[in-house]
NUTIGU-665536 format. One record per residue (C-alpha): chain; x, y, z. Coordinates in pm, 1 decimal. Layout:
<recs>
 chain       px       py       pz
     A        X        Y        Z
...
</recs>
This chain:
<recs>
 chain       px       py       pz
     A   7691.7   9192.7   7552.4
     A   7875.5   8897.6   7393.5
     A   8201.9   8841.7   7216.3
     A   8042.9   8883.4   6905.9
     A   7866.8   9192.6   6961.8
     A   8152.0   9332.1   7136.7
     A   8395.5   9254.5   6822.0
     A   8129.0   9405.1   6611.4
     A   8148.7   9706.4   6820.9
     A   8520.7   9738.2   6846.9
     A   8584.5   9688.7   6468.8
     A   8416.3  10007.5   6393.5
     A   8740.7  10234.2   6515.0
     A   8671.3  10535.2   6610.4
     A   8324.9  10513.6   6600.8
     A   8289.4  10303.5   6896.7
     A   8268.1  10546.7   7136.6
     A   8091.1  10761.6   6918.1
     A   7820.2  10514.1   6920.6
     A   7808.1  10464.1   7311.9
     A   7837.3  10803.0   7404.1
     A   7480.2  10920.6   7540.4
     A   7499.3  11275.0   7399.8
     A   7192.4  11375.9   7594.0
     A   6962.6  11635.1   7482.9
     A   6933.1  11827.2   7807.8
     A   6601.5  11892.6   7959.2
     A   6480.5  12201.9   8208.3
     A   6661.1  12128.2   8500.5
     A   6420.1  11952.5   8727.7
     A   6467.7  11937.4   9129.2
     A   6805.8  11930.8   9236.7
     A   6913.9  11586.2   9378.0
     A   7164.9  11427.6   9579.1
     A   7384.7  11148.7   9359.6
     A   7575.1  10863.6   9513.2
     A   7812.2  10656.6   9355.0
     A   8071.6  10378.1   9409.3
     A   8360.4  10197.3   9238.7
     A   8608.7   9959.9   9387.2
     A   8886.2  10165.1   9356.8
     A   8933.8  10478.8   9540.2
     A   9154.8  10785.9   9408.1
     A   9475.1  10721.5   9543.8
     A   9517.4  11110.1   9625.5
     A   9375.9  11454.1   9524.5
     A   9641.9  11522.7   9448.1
     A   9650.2  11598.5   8992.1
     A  10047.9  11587.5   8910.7
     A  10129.5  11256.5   9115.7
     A   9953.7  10993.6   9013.0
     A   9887.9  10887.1   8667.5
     A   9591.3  10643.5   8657.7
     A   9252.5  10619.4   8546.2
     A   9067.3  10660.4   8877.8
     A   9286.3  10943.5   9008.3
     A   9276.0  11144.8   8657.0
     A   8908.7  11056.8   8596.6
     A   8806.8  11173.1   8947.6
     A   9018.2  11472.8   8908.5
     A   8833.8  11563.5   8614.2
     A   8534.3  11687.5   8842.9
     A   8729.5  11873.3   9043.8
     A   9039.9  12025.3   8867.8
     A   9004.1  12094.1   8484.4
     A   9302.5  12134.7   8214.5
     A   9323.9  12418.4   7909.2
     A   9164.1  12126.3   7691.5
     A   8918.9  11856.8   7785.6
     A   8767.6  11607.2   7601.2
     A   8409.0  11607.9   7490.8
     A   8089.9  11355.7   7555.1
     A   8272.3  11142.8   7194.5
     A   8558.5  11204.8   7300.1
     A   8682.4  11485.6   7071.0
     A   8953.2  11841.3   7225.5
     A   8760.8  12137.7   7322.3
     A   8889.2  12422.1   7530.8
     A   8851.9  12435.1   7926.9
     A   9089.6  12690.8   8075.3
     A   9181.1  12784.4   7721.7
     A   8931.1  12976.1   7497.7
     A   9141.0  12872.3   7147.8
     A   9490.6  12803.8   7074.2
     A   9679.4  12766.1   6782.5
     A  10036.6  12632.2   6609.5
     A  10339.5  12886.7   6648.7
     A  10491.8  12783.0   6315.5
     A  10710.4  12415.9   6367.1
     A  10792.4  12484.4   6742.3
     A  10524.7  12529.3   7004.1
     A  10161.7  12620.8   7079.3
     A  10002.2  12904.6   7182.5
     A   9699.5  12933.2   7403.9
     A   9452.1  13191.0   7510.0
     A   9335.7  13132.5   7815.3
     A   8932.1  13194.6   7937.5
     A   8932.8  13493.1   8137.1
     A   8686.8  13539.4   8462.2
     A   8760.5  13188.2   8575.1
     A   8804.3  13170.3   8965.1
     A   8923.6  12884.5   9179.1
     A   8722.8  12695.5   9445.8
     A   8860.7  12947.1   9718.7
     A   8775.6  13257.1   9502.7
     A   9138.6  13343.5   9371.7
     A   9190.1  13448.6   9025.8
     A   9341.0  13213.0   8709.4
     A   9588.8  13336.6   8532.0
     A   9873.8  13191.9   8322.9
     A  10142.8  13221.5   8633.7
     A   9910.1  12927.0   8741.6
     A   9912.9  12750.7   8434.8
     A  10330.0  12788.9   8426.5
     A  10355.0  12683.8   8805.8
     A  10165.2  12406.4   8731.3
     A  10344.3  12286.0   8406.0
     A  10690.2  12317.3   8639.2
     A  10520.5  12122.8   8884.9
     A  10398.1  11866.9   8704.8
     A  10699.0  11839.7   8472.5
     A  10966.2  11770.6   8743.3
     A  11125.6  11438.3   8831.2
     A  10873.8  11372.3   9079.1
     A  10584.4  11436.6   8915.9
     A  10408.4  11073.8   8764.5
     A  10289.6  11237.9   8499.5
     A  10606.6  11420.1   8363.8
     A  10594.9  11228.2   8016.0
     A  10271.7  11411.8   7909.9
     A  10627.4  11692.5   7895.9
     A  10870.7  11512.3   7691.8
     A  10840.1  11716.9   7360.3
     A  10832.5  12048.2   7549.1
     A  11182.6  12248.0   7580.2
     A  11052.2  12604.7   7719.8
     A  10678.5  12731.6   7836.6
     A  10668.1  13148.7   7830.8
     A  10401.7  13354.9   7940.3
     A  10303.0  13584.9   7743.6
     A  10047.1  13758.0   7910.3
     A   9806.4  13721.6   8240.9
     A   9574.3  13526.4   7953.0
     A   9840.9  13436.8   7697.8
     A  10101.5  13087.7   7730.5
     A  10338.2  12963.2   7493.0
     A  10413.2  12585.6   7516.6
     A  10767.9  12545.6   7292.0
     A  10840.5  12234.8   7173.2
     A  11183.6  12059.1   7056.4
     A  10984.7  11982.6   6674.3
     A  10668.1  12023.0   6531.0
     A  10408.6  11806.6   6788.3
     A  10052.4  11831.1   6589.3
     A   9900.4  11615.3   6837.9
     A  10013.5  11788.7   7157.6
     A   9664.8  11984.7   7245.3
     A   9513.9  11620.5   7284.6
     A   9825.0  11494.8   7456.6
     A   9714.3  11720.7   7753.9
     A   9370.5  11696.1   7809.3
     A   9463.7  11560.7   8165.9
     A   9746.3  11820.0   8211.1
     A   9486.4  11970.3   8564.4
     A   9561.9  12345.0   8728.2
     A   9638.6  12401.8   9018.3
     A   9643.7  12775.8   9147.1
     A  10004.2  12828.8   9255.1
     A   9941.9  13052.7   9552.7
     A   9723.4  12815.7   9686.0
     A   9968.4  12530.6   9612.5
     A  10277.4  12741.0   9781.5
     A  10094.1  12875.5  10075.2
     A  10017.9  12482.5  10172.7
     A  10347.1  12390.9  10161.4
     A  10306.9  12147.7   9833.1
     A  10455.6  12397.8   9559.3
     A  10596.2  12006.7   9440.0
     A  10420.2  11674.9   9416.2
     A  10534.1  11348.1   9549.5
     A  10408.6  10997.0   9551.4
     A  10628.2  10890.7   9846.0
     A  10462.3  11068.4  10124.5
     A  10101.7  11226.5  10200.1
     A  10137.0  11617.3  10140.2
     A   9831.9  11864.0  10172.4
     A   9698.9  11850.9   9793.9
     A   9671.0  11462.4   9874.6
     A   9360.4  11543.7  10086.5
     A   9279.8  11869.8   9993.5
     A   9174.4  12013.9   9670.8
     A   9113.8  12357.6   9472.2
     A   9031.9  12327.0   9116.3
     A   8858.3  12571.8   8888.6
     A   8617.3  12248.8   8763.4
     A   8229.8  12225.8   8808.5
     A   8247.4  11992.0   9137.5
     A   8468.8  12088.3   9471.7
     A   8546.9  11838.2   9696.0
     A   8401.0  11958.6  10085.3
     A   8485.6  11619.2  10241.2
     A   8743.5  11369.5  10212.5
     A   8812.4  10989.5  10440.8
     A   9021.0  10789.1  10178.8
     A   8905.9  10428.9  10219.3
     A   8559.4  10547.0  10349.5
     A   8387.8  10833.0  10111.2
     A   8445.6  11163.1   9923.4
     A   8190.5  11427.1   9895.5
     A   8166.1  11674.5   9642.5
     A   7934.9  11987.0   9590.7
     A   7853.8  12211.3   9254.1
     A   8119.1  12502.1   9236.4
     A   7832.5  12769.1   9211.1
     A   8078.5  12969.9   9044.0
     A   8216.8  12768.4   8768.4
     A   8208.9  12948.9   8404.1
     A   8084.9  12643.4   8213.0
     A   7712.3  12584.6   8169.2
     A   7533.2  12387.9   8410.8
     A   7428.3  12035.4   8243.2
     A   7346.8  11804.6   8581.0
     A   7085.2  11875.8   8846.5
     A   7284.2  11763.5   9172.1
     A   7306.9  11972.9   9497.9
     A   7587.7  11697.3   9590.9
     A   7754.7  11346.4   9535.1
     A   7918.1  11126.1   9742.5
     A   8135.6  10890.7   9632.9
     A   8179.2  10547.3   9818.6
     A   8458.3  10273.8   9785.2
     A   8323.3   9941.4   9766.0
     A   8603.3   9693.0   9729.4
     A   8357.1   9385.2   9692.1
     A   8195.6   9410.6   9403.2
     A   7888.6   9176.3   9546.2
     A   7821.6   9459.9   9798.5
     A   7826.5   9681.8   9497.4
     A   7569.4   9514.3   9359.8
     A   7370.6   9442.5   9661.3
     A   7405.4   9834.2   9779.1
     A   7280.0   9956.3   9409.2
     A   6980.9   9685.1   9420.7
     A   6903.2   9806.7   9749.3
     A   6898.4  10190.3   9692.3
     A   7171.9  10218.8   9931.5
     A   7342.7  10360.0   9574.8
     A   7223.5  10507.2   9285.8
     A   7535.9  10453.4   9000.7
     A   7790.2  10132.8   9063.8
     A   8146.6  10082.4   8806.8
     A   8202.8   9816.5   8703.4
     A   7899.1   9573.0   8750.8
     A   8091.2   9223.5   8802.2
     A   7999.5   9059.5   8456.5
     A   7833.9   8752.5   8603.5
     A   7614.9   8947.7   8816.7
     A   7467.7   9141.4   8486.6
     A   7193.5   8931.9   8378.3
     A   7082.7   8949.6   8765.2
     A   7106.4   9358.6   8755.8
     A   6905.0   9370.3   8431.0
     A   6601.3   9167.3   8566.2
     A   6619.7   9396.0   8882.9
     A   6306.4   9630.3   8919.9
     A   6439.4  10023.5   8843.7
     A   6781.6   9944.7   8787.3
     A   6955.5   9935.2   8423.2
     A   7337.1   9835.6   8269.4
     A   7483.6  10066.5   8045.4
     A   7718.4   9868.6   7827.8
     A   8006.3   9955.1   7583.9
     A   8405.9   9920.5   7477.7
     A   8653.9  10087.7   7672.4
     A   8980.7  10206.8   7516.3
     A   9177.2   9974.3   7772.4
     A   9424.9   9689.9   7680.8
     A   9497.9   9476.2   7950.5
     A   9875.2   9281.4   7941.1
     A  10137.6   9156.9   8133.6
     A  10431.8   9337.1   8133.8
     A  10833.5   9143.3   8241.3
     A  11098.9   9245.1   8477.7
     A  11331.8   9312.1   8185.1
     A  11573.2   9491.5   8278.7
     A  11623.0   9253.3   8623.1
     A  11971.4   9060.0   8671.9
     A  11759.7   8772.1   8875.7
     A  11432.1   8671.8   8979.4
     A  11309.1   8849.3   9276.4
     A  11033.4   8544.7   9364.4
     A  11199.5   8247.9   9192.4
     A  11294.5   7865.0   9339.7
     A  11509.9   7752.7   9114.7
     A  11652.8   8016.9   8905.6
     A  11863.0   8246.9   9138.9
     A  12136.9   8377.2   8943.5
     A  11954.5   8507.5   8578.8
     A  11656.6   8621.2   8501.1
     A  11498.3   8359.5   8230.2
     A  11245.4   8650.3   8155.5
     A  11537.2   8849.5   7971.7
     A  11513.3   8591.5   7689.1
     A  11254.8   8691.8   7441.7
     A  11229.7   8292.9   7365.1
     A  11102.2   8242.2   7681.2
     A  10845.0   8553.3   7676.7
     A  10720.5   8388.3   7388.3
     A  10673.1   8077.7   7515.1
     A  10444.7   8254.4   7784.6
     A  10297.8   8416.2   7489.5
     A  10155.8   8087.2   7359.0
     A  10109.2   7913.8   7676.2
     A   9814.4   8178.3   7759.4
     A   9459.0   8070.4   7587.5
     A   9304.4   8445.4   7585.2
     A   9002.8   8311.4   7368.3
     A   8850.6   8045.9   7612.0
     A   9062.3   8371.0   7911.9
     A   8790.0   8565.3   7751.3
     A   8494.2   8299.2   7680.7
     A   8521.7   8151.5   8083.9
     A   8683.9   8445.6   8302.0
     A   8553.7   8748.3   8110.0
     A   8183.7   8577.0   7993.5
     A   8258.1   8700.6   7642.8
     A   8219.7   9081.8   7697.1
     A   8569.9   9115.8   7548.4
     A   8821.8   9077.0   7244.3
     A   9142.9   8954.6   7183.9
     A   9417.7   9205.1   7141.5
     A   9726.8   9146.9   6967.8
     A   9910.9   9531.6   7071.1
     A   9918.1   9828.5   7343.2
     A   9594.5  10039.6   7133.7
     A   9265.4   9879.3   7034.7
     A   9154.3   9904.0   6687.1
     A   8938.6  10202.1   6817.5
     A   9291.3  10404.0   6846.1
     A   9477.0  10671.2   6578.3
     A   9761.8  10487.3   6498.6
     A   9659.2  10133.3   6529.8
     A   9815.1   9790.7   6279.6
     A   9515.7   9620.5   6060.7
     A   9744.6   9399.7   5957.1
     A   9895.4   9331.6   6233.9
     A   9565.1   9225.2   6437.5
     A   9623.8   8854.9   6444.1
     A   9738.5   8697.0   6762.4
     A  10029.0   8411.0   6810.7
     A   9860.4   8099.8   6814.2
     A   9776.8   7907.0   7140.5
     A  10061.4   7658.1   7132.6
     A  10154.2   7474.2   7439.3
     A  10348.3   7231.1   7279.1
     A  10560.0   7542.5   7094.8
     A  10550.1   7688.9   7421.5
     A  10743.1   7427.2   7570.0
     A  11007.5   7325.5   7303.1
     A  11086.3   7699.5   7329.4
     A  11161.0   7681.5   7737.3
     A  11339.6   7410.8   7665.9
     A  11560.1   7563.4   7349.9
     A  11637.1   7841.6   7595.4
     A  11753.5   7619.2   7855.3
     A  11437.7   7536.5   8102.6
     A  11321.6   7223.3   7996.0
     A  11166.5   7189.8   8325.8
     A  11051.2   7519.8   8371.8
     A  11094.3   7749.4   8640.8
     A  10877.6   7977.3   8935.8
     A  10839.7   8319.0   8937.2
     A  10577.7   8593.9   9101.3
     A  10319.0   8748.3   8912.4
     A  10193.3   9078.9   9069.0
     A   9863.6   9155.2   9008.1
     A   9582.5   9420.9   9116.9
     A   9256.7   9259.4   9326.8
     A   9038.5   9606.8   9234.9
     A   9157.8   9762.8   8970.7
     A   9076.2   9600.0   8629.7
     A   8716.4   9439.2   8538.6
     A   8805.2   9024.3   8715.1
     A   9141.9   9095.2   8727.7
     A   9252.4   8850.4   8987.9
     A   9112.5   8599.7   8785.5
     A   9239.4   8650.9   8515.5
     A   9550.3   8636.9   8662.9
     A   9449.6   8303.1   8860.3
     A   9366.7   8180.1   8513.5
     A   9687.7   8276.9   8356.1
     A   9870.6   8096.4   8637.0
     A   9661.5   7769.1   8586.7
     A   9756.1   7791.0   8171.1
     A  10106.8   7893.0   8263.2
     A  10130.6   7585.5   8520.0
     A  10085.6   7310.6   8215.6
     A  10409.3   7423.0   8056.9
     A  10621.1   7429.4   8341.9
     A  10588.7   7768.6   8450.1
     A  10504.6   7782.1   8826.7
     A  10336.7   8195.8   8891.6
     A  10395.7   8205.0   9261.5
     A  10079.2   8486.3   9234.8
     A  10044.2   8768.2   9506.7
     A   9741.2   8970.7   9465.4
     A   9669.5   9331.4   9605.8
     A   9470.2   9591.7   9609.3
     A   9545.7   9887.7   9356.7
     A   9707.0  10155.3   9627.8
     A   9954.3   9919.0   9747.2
     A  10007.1   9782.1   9382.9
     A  10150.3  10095.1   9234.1
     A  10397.7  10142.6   9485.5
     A  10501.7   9754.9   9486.5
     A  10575.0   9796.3   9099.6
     A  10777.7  10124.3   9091.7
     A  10938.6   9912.0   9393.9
     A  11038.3   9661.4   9151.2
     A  10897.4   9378.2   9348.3
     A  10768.7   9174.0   9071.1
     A  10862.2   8946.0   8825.4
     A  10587.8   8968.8   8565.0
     A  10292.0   9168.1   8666.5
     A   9922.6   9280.5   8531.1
     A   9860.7   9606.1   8343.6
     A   9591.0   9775.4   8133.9
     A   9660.5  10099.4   7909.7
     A   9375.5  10389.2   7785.5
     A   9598.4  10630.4   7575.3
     A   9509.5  10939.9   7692.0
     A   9563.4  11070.7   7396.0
     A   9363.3  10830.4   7200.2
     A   9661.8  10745.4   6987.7
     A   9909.6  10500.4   6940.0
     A  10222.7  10709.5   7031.4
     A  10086.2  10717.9   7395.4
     A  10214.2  10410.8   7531.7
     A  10471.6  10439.1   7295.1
     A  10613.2  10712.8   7501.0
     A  10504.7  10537.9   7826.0
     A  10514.4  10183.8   7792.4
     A  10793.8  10128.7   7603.4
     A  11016.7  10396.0   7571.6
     A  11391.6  10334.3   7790.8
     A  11318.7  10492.4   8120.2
     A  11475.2  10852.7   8082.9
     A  11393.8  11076.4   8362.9
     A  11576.8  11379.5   8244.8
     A  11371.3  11341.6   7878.2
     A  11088.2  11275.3   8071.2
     A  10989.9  10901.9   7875.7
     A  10913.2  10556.3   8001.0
     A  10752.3  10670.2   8327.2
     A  10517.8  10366.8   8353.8
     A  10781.7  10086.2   8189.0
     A  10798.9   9913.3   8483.6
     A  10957.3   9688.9   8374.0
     A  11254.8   9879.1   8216.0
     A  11210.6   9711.3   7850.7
     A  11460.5   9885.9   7586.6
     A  11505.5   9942.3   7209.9
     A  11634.3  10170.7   7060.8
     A  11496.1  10154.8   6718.3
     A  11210.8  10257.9   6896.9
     A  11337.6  10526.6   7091.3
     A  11467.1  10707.9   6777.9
     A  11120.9  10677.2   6598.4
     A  10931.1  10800.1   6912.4
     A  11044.0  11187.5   6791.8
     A  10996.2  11128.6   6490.6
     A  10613.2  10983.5   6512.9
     A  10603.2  11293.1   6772.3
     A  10641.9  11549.1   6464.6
     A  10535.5  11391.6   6180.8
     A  10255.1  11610.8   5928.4
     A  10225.1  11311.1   5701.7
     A   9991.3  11066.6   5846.2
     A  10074.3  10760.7   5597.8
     A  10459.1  10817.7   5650.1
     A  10362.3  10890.1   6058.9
     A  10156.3  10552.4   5990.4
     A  10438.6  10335.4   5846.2
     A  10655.5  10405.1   6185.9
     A  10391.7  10318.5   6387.9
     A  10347.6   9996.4   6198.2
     A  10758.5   9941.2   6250.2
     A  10651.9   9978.6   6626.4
     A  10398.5   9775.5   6635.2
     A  10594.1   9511.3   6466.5
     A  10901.1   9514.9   6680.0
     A  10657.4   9533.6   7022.7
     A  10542.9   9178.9   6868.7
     A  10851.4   9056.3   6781.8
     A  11041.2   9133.6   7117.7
     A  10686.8   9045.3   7296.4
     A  10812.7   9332.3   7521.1
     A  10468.7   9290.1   7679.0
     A  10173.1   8992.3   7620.9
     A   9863.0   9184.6   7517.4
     A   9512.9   8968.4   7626.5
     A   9202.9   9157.9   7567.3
     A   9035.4   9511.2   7505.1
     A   8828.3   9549.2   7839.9
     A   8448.8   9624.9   7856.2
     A   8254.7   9890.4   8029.6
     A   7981.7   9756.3   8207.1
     A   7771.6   9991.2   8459.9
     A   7492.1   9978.8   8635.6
     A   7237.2  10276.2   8802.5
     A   6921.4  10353.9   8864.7
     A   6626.0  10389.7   8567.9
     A   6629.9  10724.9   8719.4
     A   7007.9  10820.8   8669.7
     A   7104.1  10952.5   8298.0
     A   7514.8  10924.1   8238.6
     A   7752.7  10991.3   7929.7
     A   7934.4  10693.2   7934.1
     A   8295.2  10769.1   7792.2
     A   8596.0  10527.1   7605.8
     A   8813.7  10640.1   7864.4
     A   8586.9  10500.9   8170.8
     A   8620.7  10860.4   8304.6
     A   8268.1  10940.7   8542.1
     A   8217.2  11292.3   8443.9
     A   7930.9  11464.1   8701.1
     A   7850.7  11721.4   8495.8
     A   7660.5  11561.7   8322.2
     A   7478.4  11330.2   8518.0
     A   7125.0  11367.0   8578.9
     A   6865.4  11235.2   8864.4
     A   6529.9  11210.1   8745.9
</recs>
């Protein structure tokens, strides 16, 4: 898929993964198989309230389910709850599915669904900012939960289609009634969701093996008796083990090695747009440089004159036309244009300018530049050492030495809530599919108590933005909710708190025999794969 067709694609909005979605008419289910897939990123844990990334959420998502979920487009249907509905200005109230059983054969009731909100909602938890408008939860019933908020929230069902379950007797008789991502606990190898999949084996690094939960309430879609998931960190071997039948699904497919997988004999590549925005993000709220030479007493970085000036040192269209091979498109802020809540007119990008980009290190006060690190994942993000290689070669020609250090994503995470970086490599899917989403985590002050800012590494702060968060929160009016989202958008820009590059691609490969729903959010869902 080229630029062109990919641009195409993404300037329909929300259609875009409409369009790519395979909503599958589903056949009589023919002879149970065994599935095997890889990726080159493993789930950091099992473990649903402490890490908040892609491949631990979307794995989850097989194994643990939420009271919502989102569909094969995308669109909030119920899970664990049946319906659910305002409570006038100031909470939610959900009805929860009744007969649902855990993997172990224990009952769901809402005392799970409150133990888990507690959980999840506490300082430890990573995902605590999916929380921040709710002041109380109340049970009502064994099948009835009131989420409060602090205002009206119309778009909090969505905002916790990830919120997972966890069955609090299980949880408290294993001794991990609270989640942590500093040390291994039992839910980090051990799982018991409600969800269509249970997990029966688990080597982290080496494979994870899941089975049907013969006992799930949903309808059975897929046609698998198991699935084994493999970690392949090189994405050659990927390749090599899906042209080889060694594996039957592979995410992603390296984007030079596409034309080779589509000329392969009974192998395909499922193409789309994912709802990803990959940036780089600034030590901002850093006294010094952690990795510089030269500059050992302030941190240049601090100076928005000098984030622009890295700004228009980086060429993202010939980024995208060498290191990406045209499967992606320029973005200019944190949502693509397939997002709620997303700028028109504010789609243009700063112009390349190294010559700009130099005359404003030098108005700042680094006429001869300066060093710095750049952290950056080696498995995470579709190329994304290269990119950052190339970033550090455009960088380089103004001045700017990137002193780059490159690692693989489970020892990246921890590195950046460390705070050992100076700039580093990020890409956002609002969860939410909306543009308050990294709004609340990307560049909200870091508050633990209000729950906000849990993934601003870098500890940018404004706090024009901070008092329009609530406000966007509760707003009815979607042109007045609209115009704050623009201010936003235009202040992200103008601060350049981060340096948006590209919306990413999804690009997988399988067997002709494999049917998939191929999501916006990259999330492999198993229930509704198929083995023909």
């Amino acid at each position: 898929m080229n630029r062109c067709i990919f641009k195409r694609l993404l300037g329909a909005g929300l259609a875009v993964p409409l369009g790519l979605s395979l909503a599958l008419a589903i056949a009589p289910v023919a002879a149970a198989k065994e599935f095997r897939w890889a990726s080159t990123t493993d789930p950091q844990t099992l473990d649903p309230h402490a890490v908040n990334s892609a491949p631990v959420l979307g794995f989850l998502n097989n194994v643990y389910e939420g009271l919502v979920r989102r569909d094969r487009d995308m669109k909030i249907e119920g899970a664990l709850a049946e319906r659910w509905r305002p409570l006038g200005t100031g909470g939610w109230r959900f009805h929860l599915r009744r007969g649902v059983t855990f993997h172990d054969g224990s009952a769901f009731t809402s005392e799970d669904v409150l133990f888990s909100y507690q959980r999840a909602s506490a300082e430890e938890a990573d995902v605590r900012s999916w929380f921040a408008p709710v002041r109380e939860v109340k049970i009502v019933d064994d099948f009835t939960i009131d989420f409060m908020t602090t205002a009206p929230n119309p778009i909090f069902p969505g905002s916790i289609a990830n919120f997972m379950i966890m069955d609090k007797d299980w949880a408290e008789a294993n001794g991990t009634a609270r989640t942590t991502t500093q040390a291994e606990t039992y839910a980090t190898l051990n799982a018991n969701g409600t969800g269509a999949f249970r997990v029966v084996e688990r080597s982290p690094g080496v494979r994870t093996v899941l089975e049907p939960f013969e006992n799930w309430w949903g309808e059975r879609e897929h046609n698998l008796t198991r699935a084994v998931f493999t970690p392949i960190t090189q994405q050659a071997t990927a390749v090599a083990a899906l042209i080889s039948g060694e594996v039957d699904f592979i995410n992603p497919v390296p984007l030079q090695d596409v034309p080779r997988l589509e000329a392969a004999a009974g192998v395909k590549v499922q193409q789309g747009v994912e709802a990803r925005v990959i940036m780089l993000g600034f030590a901002h709220k850093a006294e010094t440089l952690k990795f510089s030479d030269e500059t050992t007493e302030s941190n240049p970085l601090a100076d928005v004159r000098v984030r622009r000036a890295i700004y228009q040192a980086i060429d993202v269209d010939t980024l995208i036309s060498k290191v990406m091979r045209g499967n992606a498109a320029p973005a200019s802020l944190l949502v693509s244009p397939a997002m709620r809540g997303y700028s028109p007119d504010l789609a243009a990008r700063e112009a390349f300018d190294p010559a700009g980009s130099k005359a404003l290190l030098a108005e700042a006060g680094y006429p001869e530049g300066f060093s710095f690190g750049l952290a950056c994942p080696n498995d995470r993000y579709i190329n994304d050492a290269s990119i950052c290689t190339a970033v550090a070669g455009m960088l380089a020609k103004v001045g700017l030495t990137a002193k780059l250090n490159t690692m693989p994503v489970r020892q990246y995470w921890p590195e950046l809530r460390a705070d050992r970086f100076d700039m580093y490599l990020l890409g956002w899917s609002p969860g939410t599919f909306d543009a308050e989403h990294p709004i609340r985590f990307l560049l909200a002050t870091p508050n633990t108590e209000k729950k906000l800012g849990s993934w601003n590494f870098g500890g940018f702060s404004d706090a024009r933005i901070d008092d329009l968060l609530p406000l966007i929160q509760r707003e009815l009016d979607p042109d007045i909710r609209q115009s704050m989202l623009d201010e936003v958008h235009r202040r992200l820009q103008a601060e350049v708190a981060y340096v948006p590059l590209h919306v990413q691609p999804l690009v997988w490969g399988m067997k002709q025999t494999v049917e998939v729903t191929q999501r916006a959010d990259n999330f492999f869902i198993l229930r509704w794969v198929r083995v023909n």
